[in-house]
C-alpha positions as CSV (number, residue, x, y, z in Angstrom):
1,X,0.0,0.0,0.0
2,X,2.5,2.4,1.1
3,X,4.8,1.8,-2.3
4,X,1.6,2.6,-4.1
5,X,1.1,5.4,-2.6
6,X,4.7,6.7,-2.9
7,X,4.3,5.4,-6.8
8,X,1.2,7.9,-7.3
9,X,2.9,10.7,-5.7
10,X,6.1,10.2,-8.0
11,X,3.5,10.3,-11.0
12,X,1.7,13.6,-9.7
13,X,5.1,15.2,-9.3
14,X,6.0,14.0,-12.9
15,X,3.3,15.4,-13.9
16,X,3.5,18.7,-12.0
17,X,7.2,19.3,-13.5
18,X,6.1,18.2,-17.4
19,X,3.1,20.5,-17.0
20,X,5.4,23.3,-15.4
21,X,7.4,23.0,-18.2
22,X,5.6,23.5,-21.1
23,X,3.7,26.2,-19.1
24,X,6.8,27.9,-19.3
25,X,7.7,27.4,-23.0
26,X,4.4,28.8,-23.8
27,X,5.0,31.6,-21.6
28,X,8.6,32.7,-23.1
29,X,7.5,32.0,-26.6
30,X,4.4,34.5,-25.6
31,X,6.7,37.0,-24.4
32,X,10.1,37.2,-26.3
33,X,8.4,35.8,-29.9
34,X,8.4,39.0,-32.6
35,X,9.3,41.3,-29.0
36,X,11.5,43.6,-31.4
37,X,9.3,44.2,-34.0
38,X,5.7,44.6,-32.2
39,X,7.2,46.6,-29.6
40,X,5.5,50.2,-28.9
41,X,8.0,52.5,-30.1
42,X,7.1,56.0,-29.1
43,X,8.6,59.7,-27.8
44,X,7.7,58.0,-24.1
45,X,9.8,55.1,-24.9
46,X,12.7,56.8,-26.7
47,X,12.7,59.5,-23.4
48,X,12.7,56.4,-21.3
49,X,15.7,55.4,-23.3
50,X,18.0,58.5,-23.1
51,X,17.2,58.7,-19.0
52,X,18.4,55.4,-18.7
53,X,21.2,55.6,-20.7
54,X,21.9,59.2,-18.9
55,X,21.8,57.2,-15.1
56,X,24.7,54.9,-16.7
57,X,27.0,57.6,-17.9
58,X,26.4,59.3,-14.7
59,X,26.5,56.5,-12.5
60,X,24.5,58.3,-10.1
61,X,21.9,56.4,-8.2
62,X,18.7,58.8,-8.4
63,X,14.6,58.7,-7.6
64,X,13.9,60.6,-11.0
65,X,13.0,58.6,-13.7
66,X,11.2,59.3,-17.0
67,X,10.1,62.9,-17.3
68,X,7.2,63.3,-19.7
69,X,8.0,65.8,-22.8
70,X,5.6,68.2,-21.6
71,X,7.8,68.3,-18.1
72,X,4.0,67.7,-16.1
73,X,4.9,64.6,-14.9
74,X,8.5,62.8,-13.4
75,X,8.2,59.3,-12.7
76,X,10.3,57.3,-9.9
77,X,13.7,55.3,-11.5
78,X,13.2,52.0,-10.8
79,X,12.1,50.5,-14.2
80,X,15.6,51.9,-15.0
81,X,17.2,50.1,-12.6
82,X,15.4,47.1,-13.6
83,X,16.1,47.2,-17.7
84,X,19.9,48.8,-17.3
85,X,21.5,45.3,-17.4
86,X,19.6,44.7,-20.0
87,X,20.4,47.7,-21.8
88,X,24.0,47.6,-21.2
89,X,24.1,44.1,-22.3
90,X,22.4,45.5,-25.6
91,X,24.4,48.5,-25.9
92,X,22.1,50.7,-25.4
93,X,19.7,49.6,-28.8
94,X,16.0,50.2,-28.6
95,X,15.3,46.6,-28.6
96,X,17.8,45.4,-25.5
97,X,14.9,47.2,-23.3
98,X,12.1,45.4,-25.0
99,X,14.2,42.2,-24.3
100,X,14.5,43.5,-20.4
101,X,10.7,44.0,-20.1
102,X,9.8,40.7,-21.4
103,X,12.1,39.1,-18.8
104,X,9.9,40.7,-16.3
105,X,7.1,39.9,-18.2
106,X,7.6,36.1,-17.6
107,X,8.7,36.8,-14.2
108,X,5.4,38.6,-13.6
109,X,3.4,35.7,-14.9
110,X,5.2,32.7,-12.8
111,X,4.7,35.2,-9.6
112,X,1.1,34.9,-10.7
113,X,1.5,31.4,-10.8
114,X,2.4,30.9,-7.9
115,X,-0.2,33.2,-6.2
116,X,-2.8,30.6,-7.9
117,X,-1.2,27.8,-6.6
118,X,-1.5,29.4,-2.7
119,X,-5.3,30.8,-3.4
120,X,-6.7,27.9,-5.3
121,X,-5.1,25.0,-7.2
122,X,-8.3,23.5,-8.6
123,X,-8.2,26.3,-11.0
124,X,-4.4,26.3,-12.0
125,X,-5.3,24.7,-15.4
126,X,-7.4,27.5,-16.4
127,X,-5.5,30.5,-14.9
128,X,-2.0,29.2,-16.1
129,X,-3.5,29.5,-20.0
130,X,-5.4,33.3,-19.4
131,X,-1.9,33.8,-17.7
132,X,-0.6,33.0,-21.1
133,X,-2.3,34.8,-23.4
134,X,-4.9,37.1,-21.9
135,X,-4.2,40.9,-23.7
136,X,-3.0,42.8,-20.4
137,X,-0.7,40.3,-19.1
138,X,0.8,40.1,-23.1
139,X,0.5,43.9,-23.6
140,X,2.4,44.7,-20.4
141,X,4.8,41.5,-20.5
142,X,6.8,43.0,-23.8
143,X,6.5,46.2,-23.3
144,X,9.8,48.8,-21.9
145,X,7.5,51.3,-20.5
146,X,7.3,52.9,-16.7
147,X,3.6,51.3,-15.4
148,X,3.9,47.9,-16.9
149,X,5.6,46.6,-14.1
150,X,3.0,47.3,-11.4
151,X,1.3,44.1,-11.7
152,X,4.4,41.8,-10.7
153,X,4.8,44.3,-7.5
154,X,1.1,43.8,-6.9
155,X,1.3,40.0,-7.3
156,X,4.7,39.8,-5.3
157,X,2.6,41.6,-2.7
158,X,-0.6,39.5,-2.9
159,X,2.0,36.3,-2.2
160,X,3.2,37.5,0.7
161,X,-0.7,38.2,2.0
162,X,-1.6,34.8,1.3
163,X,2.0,33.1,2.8
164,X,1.0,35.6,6.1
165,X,-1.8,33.7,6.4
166,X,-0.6,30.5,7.1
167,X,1.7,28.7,9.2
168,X,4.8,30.5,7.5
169,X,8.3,31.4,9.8
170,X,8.6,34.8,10.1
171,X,5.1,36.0,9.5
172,X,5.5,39.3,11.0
173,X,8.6,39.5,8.0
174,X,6.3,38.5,5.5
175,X,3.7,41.2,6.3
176,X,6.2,43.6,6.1
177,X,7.2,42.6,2.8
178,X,3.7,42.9,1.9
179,X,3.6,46.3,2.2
180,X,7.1,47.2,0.6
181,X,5.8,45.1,-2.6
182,X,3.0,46.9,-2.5
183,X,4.5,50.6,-1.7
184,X,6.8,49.3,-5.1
185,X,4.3,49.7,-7.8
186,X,3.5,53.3,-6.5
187,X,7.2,53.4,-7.8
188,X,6.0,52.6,-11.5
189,X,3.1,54.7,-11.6
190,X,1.6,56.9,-8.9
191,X,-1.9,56.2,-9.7
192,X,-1.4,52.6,-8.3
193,X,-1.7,54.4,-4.5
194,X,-5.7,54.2,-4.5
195,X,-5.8,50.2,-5.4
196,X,-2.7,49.5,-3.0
197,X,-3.7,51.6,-0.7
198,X,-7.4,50.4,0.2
199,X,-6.0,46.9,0.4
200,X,-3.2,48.0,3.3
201,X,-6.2,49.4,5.1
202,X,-8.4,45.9,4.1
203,X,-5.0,44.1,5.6
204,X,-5.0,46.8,8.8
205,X,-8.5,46.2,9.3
206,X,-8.3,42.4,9.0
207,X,-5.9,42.1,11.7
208,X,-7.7,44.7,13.9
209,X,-10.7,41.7,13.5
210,X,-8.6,39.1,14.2
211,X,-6.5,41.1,17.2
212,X,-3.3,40.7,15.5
213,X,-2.5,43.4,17.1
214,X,1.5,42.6,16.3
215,X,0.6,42.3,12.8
216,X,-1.6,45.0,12.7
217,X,0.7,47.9,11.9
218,X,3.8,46.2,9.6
219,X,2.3,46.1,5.9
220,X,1.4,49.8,5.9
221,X,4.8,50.5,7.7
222,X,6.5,48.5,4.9
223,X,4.5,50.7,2.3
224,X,4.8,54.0,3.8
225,X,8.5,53.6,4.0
226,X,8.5,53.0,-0.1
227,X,6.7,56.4,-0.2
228,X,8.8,58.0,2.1
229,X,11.7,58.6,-0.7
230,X,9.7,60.4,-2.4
231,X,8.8,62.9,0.7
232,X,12.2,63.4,1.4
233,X,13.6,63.9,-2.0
234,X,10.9,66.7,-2.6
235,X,10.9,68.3,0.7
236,X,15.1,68.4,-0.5
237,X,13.9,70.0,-3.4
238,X,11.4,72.5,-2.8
239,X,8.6,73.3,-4.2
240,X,8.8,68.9,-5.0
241,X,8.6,67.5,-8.4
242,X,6.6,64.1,-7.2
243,X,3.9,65.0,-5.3
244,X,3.7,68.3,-6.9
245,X,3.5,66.1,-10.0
246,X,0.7,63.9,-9.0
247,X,-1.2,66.7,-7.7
248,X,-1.5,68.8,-10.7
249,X,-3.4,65.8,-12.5
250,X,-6.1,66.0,-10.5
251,X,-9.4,66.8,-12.8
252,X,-12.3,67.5,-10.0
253,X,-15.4,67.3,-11.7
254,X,-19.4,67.4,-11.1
255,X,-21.1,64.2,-9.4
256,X,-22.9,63.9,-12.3
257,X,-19.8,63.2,-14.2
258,X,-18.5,61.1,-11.9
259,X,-21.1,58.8,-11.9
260,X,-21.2,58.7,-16.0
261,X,-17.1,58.3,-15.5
262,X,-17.5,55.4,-13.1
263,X,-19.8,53.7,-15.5
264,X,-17.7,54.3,-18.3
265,X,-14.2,53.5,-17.5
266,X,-15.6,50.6,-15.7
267,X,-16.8,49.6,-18.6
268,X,-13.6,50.0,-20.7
269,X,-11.4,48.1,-17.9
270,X,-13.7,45.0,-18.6
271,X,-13.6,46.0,-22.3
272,X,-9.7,46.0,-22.1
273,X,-10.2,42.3,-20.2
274,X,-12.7,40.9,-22.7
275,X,-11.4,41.1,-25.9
276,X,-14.6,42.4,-27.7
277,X,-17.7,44.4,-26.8
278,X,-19.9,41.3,-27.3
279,X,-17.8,39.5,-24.2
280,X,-17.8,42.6,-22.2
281,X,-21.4,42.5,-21.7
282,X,-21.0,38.5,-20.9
283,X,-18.2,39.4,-18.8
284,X,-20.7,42.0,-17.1
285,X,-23.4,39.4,-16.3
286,X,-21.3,36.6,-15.3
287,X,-19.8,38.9,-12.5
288,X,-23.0,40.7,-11.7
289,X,-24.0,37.2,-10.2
290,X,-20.8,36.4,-8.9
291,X,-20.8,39.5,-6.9
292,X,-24.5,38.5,-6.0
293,X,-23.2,35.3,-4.8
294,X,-20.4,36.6,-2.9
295,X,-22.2,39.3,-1.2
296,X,-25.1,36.7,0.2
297,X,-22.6,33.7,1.2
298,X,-20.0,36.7,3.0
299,X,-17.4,35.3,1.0
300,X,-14.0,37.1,1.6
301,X,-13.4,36.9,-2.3
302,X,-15.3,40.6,-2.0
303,X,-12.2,42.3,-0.1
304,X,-10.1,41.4,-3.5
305,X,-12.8,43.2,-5.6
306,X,-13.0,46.0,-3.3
307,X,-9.3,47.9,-4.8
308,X,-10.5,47.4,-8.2
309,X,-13.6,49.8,-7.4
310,X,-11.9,52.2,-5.3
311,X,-9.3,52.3,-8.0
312,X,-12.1,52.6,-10.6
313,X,-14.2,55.4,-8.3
314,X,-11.0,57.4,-7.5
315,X,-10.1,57.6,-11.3
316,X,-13.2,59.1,-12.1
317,X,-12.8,61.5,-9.8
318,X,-9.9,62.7,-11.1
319,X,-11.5,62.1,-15.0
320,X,-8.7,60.9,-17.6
321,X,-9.1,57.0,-18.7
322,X,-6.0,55.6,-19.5
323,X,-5.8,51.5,-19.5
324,X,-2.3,52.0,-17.6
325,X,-3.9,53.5,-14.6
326,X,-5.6,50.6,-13.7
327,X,-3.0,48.2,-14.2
328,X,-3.1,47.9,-10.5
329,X,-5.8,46.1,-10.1
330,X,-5.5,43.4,-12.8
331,X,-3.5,40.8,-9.7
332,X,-6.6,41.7,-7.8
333,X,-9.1,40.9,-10.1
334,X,-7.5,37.6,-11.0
335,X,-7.8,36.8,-7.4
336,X,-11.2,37.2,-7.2
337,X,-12.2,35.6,-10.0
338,X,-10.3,32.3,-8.9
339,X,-11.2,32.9,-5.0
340,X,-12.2,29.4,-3.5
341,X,-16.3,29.0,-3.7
342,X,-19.1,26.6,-3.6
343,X,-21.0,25.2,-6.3
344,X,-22.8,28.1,-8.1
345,X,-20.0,30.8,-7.3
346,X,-17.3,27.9,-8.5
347,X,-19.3,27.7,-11.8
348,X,-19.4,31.2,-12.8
349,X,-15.7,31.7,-11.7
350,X,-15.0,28.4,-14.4
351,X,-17.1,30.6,-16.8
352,X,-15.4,33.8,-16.5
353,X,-12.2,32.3,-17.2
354,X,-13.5,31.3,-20.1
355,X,-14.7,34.1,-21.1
356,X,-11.8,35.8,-21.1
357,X,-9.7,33.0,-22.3
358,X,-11.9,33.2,-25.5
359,X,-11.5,36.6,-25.4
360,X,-8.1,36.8,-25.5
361,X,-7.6,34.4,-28.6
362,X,-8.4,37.1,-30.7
363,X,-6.0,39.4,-29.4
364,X,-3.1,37.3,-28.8
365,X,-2.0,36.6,-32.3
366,X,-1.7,40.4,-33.2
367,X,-0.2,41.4,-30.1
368,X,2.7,39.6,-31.0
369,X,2.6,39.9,-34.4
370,X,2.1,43.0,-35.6
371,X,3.4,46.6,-35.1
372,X,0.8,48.7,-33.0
373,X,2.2,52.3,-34.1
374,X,3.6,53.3,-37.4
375,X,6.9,53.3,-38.1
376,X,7.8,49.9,-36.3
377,X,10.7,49.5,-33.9
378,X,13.1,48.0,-37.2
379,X,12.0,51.2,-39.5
380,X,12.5,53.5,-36.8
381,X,16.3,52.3,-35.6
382,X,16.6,52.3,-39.8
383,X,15.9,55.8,-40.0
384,X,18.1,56.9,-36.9
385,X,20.9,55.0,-39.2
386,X,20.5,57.1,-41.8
387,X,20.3,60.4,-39.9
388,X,23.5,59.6,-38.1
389,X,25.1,58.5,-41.3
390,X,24.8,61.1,-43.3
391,X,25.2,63.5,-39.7
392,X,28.9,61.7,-39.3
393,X,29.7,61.5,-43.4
394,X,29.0,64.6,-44.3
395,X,29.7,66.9,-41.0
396,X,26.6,68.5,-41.1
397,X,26.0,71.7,-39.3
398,X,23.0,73.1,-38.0
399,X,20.6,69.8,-38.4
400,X,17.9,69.5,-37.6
401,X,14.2,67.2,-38.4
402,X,11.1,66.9,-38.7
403,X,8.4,64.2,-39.5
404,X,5.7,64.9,-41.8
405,X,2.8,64.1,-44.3
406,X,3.1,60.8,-42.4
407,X,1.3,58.6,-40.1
408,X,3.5,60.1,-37.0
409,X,1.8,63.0,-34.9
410,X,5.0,64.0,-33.3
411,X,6.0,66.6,-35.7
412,X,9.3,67.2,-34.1
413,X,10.6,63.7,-34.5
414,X,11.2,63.7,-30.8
415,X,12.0,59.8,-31.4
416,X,14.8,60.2,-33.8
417,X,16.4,63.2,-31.8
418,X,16.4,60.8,-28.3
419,X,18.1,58.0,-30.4
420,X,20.9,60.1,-31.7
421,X,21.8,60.9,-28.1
422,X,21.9,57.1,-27.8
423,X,24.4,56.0,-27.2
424,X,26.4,58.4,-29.5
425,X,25.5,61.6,-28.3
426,X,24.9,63.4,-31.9
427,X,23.4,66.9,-31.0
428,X,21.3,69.3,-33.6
429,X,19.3,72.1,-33.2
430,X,16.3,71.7,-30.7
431,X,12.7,71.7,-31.8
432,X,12.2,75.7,-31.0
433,X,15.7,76.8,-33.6
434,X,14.2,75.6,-37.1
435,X,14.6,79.0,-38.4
436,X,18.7,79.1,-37.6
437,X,18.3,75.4,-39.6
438,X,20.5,75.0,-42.8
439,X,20.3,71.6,-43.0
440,X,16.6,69.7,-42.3
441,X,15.7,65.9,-42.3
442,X,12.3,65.0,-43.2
443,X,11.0,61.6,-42.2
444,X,7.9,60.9,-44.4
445,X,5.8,58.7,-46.3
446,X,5.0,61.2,-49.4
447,X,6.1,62.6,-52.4
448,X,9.0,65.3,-51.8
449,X,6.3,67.5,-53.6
450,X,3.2,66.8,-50.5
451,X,6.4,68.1,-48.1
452,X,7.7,70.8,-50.0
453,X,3.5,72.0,-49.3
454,X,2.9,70.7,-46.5
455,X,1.3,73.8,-44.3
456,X,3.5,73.1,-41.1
457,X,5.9,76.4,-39.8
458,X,8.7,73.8,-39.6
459,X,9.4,73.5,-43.4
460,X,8.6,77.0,-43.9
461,X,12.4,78.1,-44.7
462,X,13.0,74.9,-46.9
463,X,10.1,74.9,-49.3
464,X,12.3,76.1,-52.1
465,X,15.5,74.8,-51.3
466,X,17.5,72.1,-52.5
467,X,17.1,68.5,-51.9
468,X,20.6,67.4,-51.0
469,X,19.3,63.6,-51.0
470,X,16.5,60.9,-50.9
471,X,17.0,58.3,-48.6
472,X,14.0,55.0,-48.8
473,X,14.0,52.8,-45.7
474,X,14.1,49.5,-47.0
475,X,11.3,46.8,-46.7
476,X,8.5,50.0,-45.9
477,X,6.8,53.1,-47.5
478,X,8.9,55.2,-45.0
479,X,11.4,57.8,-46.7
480,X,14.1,60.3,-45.5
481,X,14.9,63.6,-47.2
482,X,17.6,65.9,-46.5
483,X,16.6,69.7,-47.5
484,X,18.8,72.4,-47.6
485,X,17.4,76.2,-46.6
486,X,15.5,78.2,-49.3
């Protein structure tokens, strides 16, 4: 009986370990396949990209990260920490920090992983495949950008909740951590205060119940002392640049709007989940009577749904939808949805992940296929080899660019400008000195002729004069022309 026993158990752990395995070559393939060519490519990510590599030549450990290009917002440094290796490894290429963020992409989802395996196994089949290839997890998995990494803080932080509430050594340690993991994403993205936040004081409140009173106090002291830095550094440098930041993007607005906010960026969050509009309304009514369910058995489940609508309520408030501000609560709602419950609430959990499963098969496939902005991250580092090029061969004076009669909105070619900085440092003329210009790059898609008339103040002074050179970017419709003043 007893080698039996010991028989089955090898077989189960066989099992485990094969299963684990291909879990995780589905996972990398999800994360790394195409990363270079689908990755977002932007002014945010070619700033991101020249802060970094400014923190290397410095050497200077520092709280201030990405700076928007409007200068509203500064953003704390730790995603830079967390790609530089990846970077330097790279030499500093767009695509060594698209690399980086995939690492931490599948690092995210096996921290996921795990957090299933502690809340509830029965569903591990399920989760570990919407883990694979549901949209958020994908999007923010390949993608070098400052919020994407709040939900491995968020998950990290979740795990030590759930180890705290077992038999684990150290458990006042583990709370503790709970709170630093959590006071982390806040580090990423401010906006992930409201949906860590509320669950510190769920946590504080929790042990108040259960008079832990020695636990009661050591997550929010862990999370308070990863806001703290940020205190310090701005009451070091007055008038702040942090929480001065935050501050200013505050949008008050009438109740009546908040209530119409409410109902639509809730809305979009489960449209961002769902895949399609069609699911979302599913989606809707399958947690409708989940929450019904929840709310008449008392089940716990409901203080995991409770930072997603804060976060959601808050947001409103403040009146800007942007998916990335409620990256936060995407560990959370996972959470809930696979939250251990009795027949009916078991069912509609089963049918949710469905739901979302099915609704991330149609997003899958183009998220790691194709290009979501125009030019792609290949035409783009094309370009930049030209403009450098022709910078270095001819010893150009007075450069400068522009991008138009194109599929680009930035104008200024803000992209192009960060990746001459890196990592060769090529300076031109900024965006506000086109009329001391004598030498202009235009990165287009048209005719020369559509650019010579193109209505923008930025060609004005090179309308008429001479085009020194035509450069097409090969495999796309992208071209490079070199103007010379009127």
């Amino acid at each position: 009986m007893g080698k039996q026993l010991l028989k089955c158990m090898r077989i189960k752990w066989r099992l485990l370990l094969i299963g684990l395995a291909i879990f995780l070559v589905f996972l990398i393939f999800s994360r790394f396949y195409h990363v270079g060519y689908t990755a977002r490519f932007t002014e945010d990510e070619s700033g991101f990209l020249v802060r970094l590599h400014q923190i290397a030549l410095e050497r200077k450990v520092t709280l201030v990260g990405q700076i928007n290009e409007q200068g509203t917002k500064v953003f704390g440094s730790l995603s830079i920490y967390l790609l530089l290796p990846f970077a330097i490894l790279g030499g500093f290429t767009p695509t060594s920090v698209f690399y980086g963020a995939a690492f931490w992409g599948v690092i995210t989802a096996l921290a996921l992983l795990y957090l299933i395996f502690k809340v509830n196994i029965k569903m591990a089949f399920l989760s570990a495949i919407l883990i694979i290839i549901w949209f958020p997890l994908v999007q923010t998995g390949r993608w070098a950008w400052n919020p994407n990494l709040i939900p491995l803080w968020v998950a990290l932080g979740l795990v030590c909740y759930f180890l705290a509430q077992g038999n684990v050594r150290y458990k006042s340690l583990v709370y503790f951590m709970s709170g630093i993991f959590f006071g982390l994403a806040i580090h990423q993205h401010y906006y992930a205060v409201f949906g860590t936040g509320i669950f510190i004081a769920i946590i504080a409140i929790e042990s108040l119940i259960k008079r832990d009173f020695k636990n009661l106090l050591l997550p929010g002291v862990g999370f308070i002392a990863m806001l703290l830095p940020f205190v310090v550094f701005d009451l070091r440098h007055p008038p702040g640049i942090f929480i001065l930041g935050a501050s200013k993007q505050a949008h008050v607005t009438s109740l009546s709007q908040i209530v119409g906010n409410i109902v639509n960026f809730g809305g979009q969050v489960l449209r961002y989940y769902a895949g399609s509009q069609f699911l979302t309304f599913v989606l809707l009514f399958l947690l409708t009577l989940l929450v019904i369910f929840d709310v008449v058995k008392r089940n716990k489940a409901l203080i995991f749904l409770l930072p997603s609508i804060f976060q959601i309520c808050v947001i409103s408030v403040l009146g800007l939808y942007f998916p990335h501000y409620f990256f936060v609560i995407i560990p959370f709602f996972l959470v809930y949805i696979i939250y251990p419950r009795k027949i009916i609430g078991r069912i509609t959990s089963y049918f949710i992940l469905i739901v979302l499963i099915i609704g991330s098969l149609g997003s899958f496939i183009p998220a790691i296929t194709k290009a979501p902005v125009d030019p792609n991250l290949p035409t783009v580092e094309k370009i930049t080899t030209v403009l450098k090029n022709q910078i270095k061969s001819g010893d150009l004076k007075n450069v400068n660019i522009v991008t138009l009669a194109s599929p680009d909105h930035n104008t200024e070619g803000r992209k192009y400008r960060d990746l001459l900085l890196v990592p060769d440092n090529l300076q031109i003329k900024s965006t506000g000195e086109y009329s001391i210009t004598d030498n202009l790059f235009v990165v287009s898609t048209s005719s020369i002729s559509v650019v010579r008339n193109d209505p923008a103040v930025e060609i004005s002074n090179f309308r008429n004069g001479k085009l020194r050179g035509t450069w097409q970017i090969e495999g796309s419709n992208w071209v490079v022309y070199l103007l010379n003043k009127n």
